[in-house]
C-alpha positions as CSV (number, residue, x, y, z in Angstrom):
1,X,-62.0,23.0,76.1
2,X,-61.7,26.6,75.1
3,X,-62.2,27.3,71.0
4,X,-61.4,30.3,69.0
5,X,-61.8,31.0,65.6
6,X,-61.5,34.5,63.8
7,X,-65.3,35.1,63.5
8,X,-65.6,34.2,67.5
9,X,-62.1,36.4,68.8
10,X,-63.0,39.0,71.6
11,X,-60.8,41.1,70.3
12,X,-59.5,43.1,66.9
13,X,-56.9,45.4,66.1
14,X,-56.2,46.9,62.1
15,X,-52.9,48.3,61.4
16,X,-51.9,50.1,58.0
17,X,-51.4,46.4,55.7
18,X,-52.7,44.2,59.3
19,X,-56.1,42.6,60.7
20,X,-55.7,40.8,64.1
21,X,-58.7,39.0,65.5
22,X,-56.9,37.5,69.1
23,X,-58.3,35.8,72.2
24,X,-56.8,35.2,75.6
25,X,-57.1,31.6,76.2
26,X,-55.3,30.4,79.9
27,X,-52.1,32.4,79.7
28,X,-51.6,32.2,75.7
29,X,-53.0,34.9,73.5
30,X,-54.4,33.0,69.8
31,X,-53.5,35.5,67.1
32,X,-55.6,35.0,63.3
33,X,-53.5,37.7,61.2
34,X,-54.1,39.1,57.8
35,X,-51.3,41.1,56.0
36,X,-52.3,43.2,52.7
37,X,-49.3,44.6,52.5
38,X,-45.2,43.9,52.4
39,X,-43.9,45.2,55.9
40,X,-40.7,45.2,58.2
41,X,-42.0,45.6,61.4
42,X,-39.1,46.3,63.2
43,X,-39.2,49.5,64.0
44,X,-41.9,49.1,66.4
45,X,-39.2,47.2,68.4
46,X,-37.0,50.0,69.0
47,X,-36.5,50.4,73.0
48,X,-36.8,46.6,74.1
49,X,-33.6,44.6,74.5
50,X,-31.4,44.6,71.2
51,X,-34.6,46.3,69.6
52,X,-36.3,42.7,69.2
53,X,-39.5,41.6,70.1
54,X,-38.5,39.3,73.2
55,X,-41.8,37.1,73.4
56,X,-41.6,33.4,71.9
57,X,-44.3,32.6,69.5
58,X,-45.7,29.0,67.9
59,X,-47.5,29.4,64.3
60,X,-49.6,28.2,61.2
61,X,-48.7,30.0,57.8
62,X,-51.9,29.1,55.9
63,X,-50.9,31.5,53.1
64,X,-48.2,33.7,51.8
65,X,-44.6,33.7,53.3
66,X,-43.0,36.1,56.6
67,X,-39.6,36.0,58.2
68,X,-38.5,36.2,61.4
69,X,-35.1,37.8,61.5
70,X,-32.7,37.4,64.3
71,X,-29.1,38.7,64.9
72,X,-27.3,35.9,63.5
73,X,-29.8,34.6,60.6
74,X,-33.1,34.7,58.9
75,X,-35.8,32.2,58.9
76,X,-38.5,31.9,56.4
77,X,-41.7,29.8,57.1
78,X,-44.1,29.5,53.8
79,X,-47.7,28.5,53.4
80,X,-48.2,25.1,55.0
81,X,-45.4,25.6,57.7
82,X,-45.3,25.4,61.2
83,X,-42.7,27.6,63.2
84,X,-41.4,28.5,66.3
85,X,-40.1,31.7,67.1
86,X,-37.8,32.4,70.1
87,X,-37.2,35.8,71.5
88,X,-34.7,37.9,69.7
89,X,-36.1,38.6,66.6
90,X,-38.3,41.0,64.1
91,X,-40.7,40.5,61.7
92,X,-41.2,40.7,58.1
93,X,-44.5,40.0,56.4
94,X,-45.4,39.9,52.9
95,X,-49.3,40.8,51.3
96,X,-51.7,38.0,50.8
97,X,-50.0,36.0,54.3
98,X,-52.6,34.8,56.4
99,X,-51.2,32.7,59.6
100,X,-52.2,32.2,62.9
101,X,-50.4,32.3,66.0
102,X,-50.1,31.7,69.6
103,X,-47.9,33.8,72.1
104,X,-47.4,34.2,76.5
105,X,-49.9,36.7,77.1
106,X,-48.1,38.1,79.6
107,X,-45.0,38.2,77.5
108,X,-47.2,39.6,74.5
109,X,-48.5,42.9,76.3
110,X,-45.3,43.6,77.0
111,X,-44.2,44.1,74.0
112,X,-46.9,45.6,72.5
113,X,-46.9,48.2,75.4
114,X,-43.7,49.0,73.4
115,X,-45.2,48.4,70.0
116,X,-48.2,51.0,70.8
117,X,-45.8,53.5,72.3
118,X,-44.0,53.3,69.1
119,X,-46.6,53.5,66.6
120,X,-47.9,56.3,68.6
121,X,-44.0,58.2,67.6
122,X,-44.7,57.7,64.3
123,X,-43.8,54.1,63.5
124,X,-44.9,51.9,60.6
């Protein structure tokens, strides 16, 4: 049985207010996040269908608070929460929120082809 823990991830990525430590683990991609700072992501969207992320993603909020925002509503998961989140939405995170997630790996790179492409033109 595969095991991933921050300290052990492969991989890392730092964004202004983010630290990602992530692993690849048979077709899902585990995500340990730390936000210092209060962000709306979604203009890194911008160019995918309805300018939403459009991979589904299962989650832990250990700390903090972040929202997923769809077309229709908001939802809010807290410190101590579980959460799914279906394609369709953006996200909003707040400083201090520490969570970890697990997302398609297939379905994750390609949005974050899109994610990289829009950082690169001068997204936040």
């Amino acid at each position: 049985m595969p095991v991933v823990s921050e300290k052990n991830a492969s991989q890392s990525a730092s964004l202004d207010g983010l630290e990602v430590h992530y692993e690849a683990v048979d077709g899902y991609t585990i995500a340990f996040e730390k936000h210092t700072r209060d962000a709306d992501r979604s203009d890194l969207f911008k160019g995918l269908p309805g300018d939403r992320c459009q991979a589904a993603h299962w989650g832990v909020v250990l700390k903090g608070k972040m929202i997923y925002r769809y077309g229709d509503r908001e939802d809010v998961i807290h410190a101590g929460e579980a959460y799914y989140a279906p394609p369709g939405h953006t996200p909003v995170l707040f400083a201090g929120t520490e969570l970890i997630e697990f997302s398609n790996t297939t379905q994750l790179a390609k949005i974050m082809g899109v994610m990289m492409e829009n950082l690169a033109a001068g997204g936040r």
